[in-house]
N, C-alpha and C positions, 0 to 999 in steps of 0.2 A: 751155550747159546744165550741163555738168562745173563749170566752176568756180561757178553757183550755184546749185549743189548742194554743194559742197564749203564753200561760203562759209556757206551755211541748218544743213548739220551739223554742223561742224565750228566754224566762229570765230561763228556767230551766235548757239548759246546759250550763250556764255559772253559775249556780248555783253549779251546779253539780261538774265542775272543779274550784270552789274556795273550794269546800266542799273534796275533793281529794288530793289538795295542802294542806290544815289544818286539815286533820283529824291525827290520832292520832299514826297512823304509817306512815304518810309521812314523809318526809325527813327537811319539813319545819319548819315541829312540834319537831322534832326531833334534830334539833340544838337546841346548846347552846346560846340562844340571851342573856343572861347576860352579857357571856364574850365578842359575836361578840358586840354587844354595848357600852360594857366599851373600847373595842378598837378602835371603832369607836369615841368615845367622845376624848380618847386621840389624835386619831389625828387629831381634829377639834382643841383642844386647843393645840396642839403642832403648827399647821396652823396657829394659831393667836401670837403666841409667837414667831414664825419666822419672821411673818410680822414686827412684832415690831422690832426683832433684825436687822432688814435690811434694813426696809424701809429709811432709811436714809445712809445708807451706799456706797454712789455713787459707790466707789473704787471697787466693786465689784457686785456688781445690774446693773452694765451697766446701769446707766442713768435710770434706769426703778426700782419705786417702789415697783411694786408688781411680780419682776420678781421671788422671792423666793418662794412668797405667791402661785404663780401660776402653779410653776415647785413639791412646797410640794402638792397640790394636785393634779396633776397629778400622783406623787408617790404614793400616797394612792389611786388612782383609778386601778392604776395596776396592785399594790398590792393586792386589793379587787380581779380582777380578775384574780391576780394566786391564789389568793385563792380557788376562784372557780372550778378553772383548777385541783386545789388540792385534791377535796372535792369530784370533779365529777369521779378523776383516782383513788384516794379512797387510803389509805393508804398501804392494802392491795396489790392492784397493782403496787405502787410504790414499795413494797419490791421485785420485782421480776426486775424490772430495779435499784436495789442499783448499781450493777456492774458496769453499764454505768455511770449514775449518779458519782459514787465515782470516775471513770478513767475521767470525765471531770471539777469535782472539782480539782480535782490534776492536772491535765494540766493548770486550770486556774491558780492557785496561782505560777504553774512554769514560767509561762509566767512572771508572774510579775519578777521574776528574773533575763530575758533576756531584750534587750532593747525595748521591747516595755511596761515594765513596768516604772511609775513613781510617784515623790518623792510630796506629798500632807501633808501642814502641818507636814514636818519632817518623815512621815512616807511614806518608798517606801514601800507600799503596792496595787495599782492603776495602772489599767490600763485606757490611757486617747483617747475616740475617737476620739474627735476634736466635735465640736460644742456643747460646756459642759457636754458632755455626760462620761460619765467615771464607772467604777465596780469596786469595790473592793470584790476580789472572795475568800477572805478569811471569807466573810460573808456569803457563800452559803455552806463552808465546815463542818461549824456548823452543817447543817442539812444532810449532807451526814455521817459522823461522827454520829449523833442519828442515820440515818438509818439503816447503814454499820452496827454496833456493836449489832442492836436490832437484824437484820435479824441473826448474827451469835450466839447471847447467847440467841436468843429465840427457833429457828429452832426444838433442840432436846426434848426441856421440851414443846412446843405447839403441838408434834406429839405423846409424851406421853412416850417416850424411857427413858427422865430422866426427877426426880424431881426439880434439879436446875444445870445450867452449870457447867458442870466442867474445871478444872483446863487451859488444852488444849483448850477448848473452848474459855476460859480469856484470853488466851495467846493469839489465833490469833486474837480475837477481839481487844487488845490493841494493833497489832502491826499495825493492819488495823487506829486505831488512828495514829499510833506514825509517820504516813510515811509525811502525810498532817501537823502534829506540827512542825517538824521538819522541813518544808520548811517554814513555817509563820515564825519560829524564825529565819531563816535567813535573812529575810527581814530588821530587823526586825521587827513581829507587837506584841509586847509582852502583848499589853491588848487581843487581839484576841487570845493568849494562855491562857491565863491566866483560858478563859471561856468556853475554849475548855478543860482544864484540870477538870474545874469546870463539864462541862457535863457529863465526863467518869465515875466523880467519881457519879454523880446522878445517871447515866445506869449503874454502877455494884451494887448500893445498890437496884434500885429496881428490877435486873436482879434475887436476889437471892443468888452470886454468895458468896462463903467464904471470911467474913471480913477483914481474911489477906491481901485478896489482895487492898482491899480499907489503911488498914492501911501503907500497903508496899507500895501503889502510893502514899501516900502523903508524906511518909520517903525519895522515887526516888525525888517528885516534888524539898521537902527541899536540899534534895541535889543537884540537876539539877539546881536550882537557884543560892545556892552557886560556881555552877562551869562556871556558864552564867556569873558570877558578876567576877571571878576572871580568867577567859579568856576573859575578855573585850570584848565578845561578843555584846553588847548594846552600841546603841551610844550615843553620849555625852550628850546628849540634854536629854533622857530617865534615863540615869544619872543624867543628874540635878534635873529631875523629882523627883526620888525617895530625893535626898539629901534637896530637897524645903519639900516633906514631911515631913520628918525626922525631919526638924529643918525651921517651917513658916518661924521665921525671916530672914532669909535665904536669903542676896541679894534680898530685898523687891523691886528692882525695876528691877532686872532680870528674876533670875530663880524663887523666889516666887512670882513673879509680879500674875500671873495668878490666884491663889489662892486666895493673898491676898483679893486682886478685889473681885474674885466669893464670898466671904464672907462677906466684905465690901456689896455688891447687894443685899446678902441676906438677911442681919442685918438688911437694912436698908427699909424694906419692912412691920418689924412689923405685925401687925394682919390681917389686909385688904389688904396689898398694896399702893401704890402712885397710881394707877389704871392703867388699862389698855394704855399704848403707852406712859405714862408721869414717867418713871423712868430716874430718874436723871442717873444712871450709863451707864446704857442701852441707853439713846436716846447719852450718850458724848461719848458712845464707849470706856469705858472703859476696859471692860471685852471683853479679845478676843474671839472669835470663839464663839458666842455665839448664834447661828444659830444649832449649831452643841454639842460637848462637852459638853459644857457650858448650854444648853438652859434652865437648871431649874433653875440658877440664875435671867433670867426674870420673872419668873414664882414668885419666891421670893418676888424679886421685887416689881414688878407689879400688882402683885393679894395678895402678903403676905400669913402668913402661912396659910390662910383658904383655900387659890387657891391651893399652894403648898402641903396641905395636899390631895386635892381632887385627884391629880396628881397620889399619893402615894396611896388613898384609891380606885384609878381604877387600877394600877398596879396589888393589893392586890385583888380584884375582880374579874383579870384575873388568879391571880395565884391561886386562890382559886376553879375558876371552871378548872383548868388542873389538880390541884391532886385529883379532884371528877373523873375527867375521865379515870385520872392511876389507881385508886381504884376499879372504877366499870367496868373496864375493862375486858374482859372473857378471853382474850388471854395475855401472859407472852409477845408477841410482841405489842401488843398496851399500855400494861403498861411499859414496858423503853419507847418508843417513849415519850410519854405523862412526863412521870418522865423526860429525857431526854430534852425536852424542858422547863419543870419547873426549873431544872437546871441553863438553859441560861439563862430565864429570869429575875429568881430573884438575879443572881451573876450581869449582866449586868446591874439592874435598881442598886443596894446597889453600885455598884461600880460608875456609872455614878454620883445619886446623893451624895454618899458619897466623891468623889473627890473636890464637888463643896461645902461642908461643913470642908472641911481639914480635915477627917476623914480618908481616901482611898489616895494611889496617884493617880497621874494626870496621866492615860493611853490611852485618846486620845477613848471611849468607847462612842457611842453614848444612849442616851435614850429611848429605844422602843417603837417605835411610836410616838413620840414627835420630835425627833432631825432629823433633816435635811438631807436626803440623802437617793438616790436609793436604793443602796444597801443595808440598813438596812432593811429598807424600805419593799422590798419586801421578804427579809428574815423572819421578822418576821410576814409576812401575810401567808406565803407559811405553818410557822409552827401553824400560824391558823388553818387554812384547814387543817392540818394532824389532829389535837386537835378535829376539829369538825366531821373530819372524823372516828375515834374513837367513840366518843360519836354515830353518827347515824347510824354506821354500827354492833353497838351493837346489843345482843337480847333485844328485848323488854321486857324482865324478869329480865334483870340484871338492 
């Protein structure tokens, strides 16, 4: 009788609430741990790749080696918990504050415009608070931009009035994009365009919505670039950018300097790597911003193609469990959100490392999860939690 009683009070309700948390319709059981893990793994190796690109870089560590190391995890702890923040308001919820949400991404990226915005590696897209602290809020418009256009071409086909958005519907959903692109290109942050244009066009294809108008935005994009490039819109530097792509040899210790290098690091990393912290390019500081931009040429480097493949095949891990959750998704709003975010992520990792193989240009795009900074940082945690949120608030049928 003693011991079960002691067994009922004692060990059985903590029994009881581990048995709650892991059964089979909690919330716990219920996430996706493949992708939260493969995210997790990248930004522990993105942690270590920073380390290395920095730890000797006095010029800007302030004296202190693991000042990068220290500051990338705290970004990823924060991240982890807007995720949570994300997960717990539930995607759902959040469609009913897009409003807000969208009127203070547009505020943020105006501000950049006025003088409290500033000029970081060439590009004025940064607001800077003083004690390293700084945002770039054109990395949160990404996800107001999914929510804004899901909440509007999902509304009438999730209440059952139509079977795919119409015409009017596309219309104010693009112009709800078009208000936030158009202040980023003034900046300009034309890699941050680039993947915002890239997202509209993922949320009209799994919106439903008549292919014209996907065709007709990428005919508007072609010519929108055309008329960027001959109103000298773009400044010089983003110019030379495109002109080092176009042609490597290109002023190899200028404007292709950057490239050449990121290639050079790569090349020369071979099958394994020179190992971890002993790459020749990387410990001489050859290859700039390499914290940032750049950070899969350490990766190259350092760990060679097998590290650099793994990189690639956790990226592919996350984007594999986001289009299971556009698919099995029950509602037309949580399949754009989910499509919407597959979007970003896979234009953002092709373009990051394809820059750094001379395949893409040089648009100043960081790596997801791997590269160095807040702002991405928690960006792409926040659109974790919406991913995961999807997946748990599903029926347990579908």
């Amino acid at each position: 009788m003693t011991g079960n009683t002691f067994s009922v009070s004692g060990y059985g309700p903590q029994r009881a609430g581990w048995t709650r948390i892991f059964a089979r319709d909690s919330a716990a059981r219920r996430l996706d741990w493949p992708m939260l893990l493969a995210a997790l793994a990248l930004s522990m190796i993105g942690s270590l790749l920073v380390f290395s690109a920095t730890r000797n870089r006095t010029e800007i560590n302030q004296g202190d080696p693991y000042y990068f190391l220290i500051r990338h995890f705290m970004n990823t702890g924060i991240g982890l918990a807007l995720m949570i923040g994300t997960l717990w308001l539930g995607h759902r919820g959040l469609r009913n504050a897009v409003p807000i949400l969208y009127g203070l991404s547009v505020a943020g990226i105006l501000a950049v415009l006025t003088p409290l915005g500033s000029t970081v590696n060439g590009a004025h897209s940064w607001i800077v608070f003083g004690g390293g602290f700084s945002v770039q809020p054109s990395e949160f418009v990404k996800i107001t931009i999914i929510l804004g256009m899901a909440m509007l071409l999902s509304a009438r086909v999730d209440a059952g009035d139509k079977a795919y958005p119409d015409h009017r519907t596309v219309l104010q959903a693009l112009g709800l994009a078009a208000v936030p692109i158009l202040i980023v290109l003034l900046m300009p942050d034309l890699g941050s365009v680039m993947v915002m244009v890239i997202i509209i066009l993922g949320v009209l294809l799994a919106s439903g919505a008549s292919n014209r108008w996907v065709f007709g935005l990428i005919s508007a994009g072609a010519l929108g670039a055309l008329a960027v490039w001959q109103l000298h819109i773009l400044d010089d530097y983003q110019i030379n950018r495109f002109a080092a792509f176009a042609n490597p040899e290109l002023d190899p210790a200028g404007v292709g300097y950057n490239t050449n290098q990121a290639r050079i690091a790569i090349g020369s990393g071979g099958l394994t790597g020179s190992g971890l912290f002993h790459g020749s390019q990387t410990t001489g500081q050859f290859v700039p911003e390499q914290q940032t931009d750049f950070v899969f040429t350490v990766a190259g480097e350092e760990l060679g193609f097998l590290g650099a493949g793994l990189i690639i095949l956790l990226l592919g891990v996350i984007l594999w469990r986001a289009c299971r959750i556009a698919r099995d998704s029950t509602e037309l709003y949580g399949t754009i959100v989910a499509a919407g975010i597959v979007a970003w992520f896979a234009f953002q990792a092709f373009e990051n490392v394809g820059m750094t193989l001379g395949i893409m240009p040089v648009t100043g795009l960081p790596l997801p999860f791997v590269s160095y900074g807040g702002s991405s940082m928690f960006a792409v945690w926040i659109a974790v939690g919406l991913l995961q949120s999807i997946r748990v608030q599903r029926p347990m049928s579908a």
